[in-house]
C-alpha positions as CSV (number, residue, x, y, z in Angstrom):
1,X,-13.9,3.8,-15.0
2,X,-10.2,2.5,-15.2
3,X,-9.9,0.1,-12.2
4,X,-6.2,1.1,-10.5
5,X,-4.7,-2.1,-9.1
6,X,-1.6,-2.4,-6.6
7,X,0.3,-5.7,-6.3
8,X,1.6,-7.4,-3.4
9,X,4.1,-9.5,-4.1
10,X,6.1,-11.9,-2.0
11,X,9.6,-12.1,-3.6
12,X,13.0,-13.0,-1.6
13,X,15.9,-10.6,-1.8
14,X,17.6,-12.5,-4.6
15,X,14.8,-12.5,-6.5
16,X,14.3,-9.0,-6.1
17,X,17.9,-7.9,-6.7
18,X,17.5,-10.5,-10.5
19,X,14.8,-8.2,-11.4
20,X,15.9,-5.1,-10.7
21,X,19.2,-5.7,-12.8
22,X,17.3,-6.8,-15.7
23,X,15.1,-3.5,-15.3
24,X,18.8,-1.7,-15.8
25,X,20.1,-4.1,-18.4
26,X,16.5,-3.2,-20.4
27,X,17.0,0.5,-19.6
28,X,20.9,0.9,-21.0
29,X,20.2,-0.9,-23.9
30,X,17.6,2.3,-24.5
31,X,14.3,0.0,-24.0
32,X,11.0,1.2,-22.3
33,X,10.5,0.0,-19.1
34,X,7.0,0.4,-18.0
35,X,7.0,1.7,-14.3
36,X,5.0,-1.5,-11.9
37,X,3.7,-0.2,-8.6
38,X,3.9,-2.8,-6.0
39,X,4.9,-3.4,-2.7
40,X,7.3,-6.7,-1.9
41,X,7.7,-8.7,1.4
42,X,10.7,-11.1,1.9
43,X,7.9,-13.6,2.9
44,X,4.4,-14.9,4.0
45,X,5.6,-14.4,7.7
46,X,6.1,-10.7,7.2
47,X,3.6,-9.9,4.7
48,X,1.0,-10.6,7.4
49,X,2.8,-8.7,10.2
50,X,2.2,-5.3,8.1
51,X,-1.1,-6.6,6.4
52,X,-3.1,-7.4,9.2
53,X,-7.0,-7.8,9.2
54,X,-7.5,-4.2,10.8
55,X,-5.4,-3.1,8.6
56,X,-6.9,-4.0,5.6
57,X,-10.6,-3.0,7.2
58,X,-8.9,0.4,7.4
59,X,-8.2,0.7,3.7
60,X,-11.2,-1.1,2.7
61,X,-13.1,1.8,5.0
62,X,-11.4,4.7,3.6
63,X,-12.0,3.5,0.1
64,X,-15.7,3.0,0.7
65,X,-16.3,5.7,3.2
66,X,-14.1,8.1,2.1
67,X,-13.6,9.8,5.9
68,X,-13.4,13.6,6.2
69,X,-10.4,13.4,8.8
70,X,-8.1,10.4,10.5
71,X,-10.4,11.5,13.3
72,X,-13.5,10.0,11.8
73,X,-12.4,7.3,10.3
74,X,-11.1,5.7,14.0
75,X,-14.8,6.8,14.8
76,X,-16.1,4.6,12.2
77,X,-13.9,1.9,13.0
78,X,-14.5,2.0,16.3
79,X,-10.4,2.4,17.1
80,X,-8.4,4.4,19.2
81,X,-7.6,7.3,17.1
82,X,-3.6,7.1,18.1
83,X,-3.9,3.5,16.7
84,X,-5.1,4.5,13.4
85,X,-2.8,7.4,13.2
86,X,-0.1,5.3,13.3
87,X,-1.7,2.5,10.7
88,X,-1.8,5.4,8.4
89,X,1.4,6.5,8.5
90,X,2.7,2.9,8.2
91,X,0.4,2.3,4.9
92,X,1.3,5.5,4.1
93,X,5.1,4.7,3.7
94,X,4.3,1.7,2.3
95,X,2.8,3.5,-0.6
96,X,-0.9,2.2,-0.3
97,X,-2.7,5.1,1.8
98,X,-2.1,8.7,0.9
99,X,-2.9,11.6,3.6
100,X,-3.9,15.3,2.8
101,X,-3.1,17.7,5.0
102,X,-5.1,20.7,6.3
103,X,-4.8,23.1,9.0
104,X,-7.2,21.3,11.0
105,X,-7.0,17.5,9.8
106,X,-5.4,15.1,7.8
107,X,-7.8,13.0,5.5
108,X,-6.9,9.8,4.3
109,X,-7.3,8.7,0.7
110,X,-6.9,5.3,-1.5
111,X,-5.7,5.3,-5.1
112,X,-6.7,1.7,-5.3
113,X,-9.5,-0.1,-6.1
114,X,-7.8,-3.7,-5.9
115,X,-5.0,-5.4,-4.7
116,X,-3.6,-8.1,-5.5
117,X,-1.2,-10.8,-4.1
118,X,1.6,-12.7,-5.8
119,X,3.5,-15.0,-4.4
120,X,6.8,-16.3,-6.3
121,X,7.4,-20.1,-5.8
């Protein structure tokens, strides 16, 4: 089994906007670019405000539990389900929790099985 890793990376706006023009500079010159799925923070400070321990308990629970519905996971975590809903919408648009939606529920999924953290310094 392929093991699907997202990266975390902690990278300050000028860094950020470097990168990306050498990603266009590589792709007008006709060069593959190999697409990198990450999320970046501007710093410690603010990676920790949107990765927070319940946080990542949530994701580690969806990926091991795999809940039927948003319901049970803030059952199994022992949340207030209006808490959780709103952690999984966050993750969600951060790209790290993915939510299928039925008539009756919305079941949250992880594509992960790692993640890991870079920090630039």
């Amino acid at each position: 089994m392929k093991i699907k890793r997202v990266m975390i990376e902690i990278k300050g706006l000028d860094d950020a906007l470097k990168e990306a023009g050498e990603v266009f500079e590589r792709i007008a010159k006709g060069e593959n670019v190999r697409k990198k799925e990450a999320v970046y923070f501007a710093n410690l400070k603010e990676m920790r405000k949107v990765l927070t321990e319940k946080r990542m308990e949530l994701l580690k629970v969806i990926k091991d539990r795999k809940p039927a519905s948003v319901y049970e996971l803030a059952k199994i975590l022992h949340r207030d389900l209006k808490n959780v809903l709103q952690d999984i919408m966050y993750l969600q648009e951060l790209g790290l929790v993915d939510v299928t939606e039925t008539t009756d529920r919305k079941i949250p999924h992880v594509r992960y099985d790692k993640i890991a953290f870079e920090v630039a310094i």
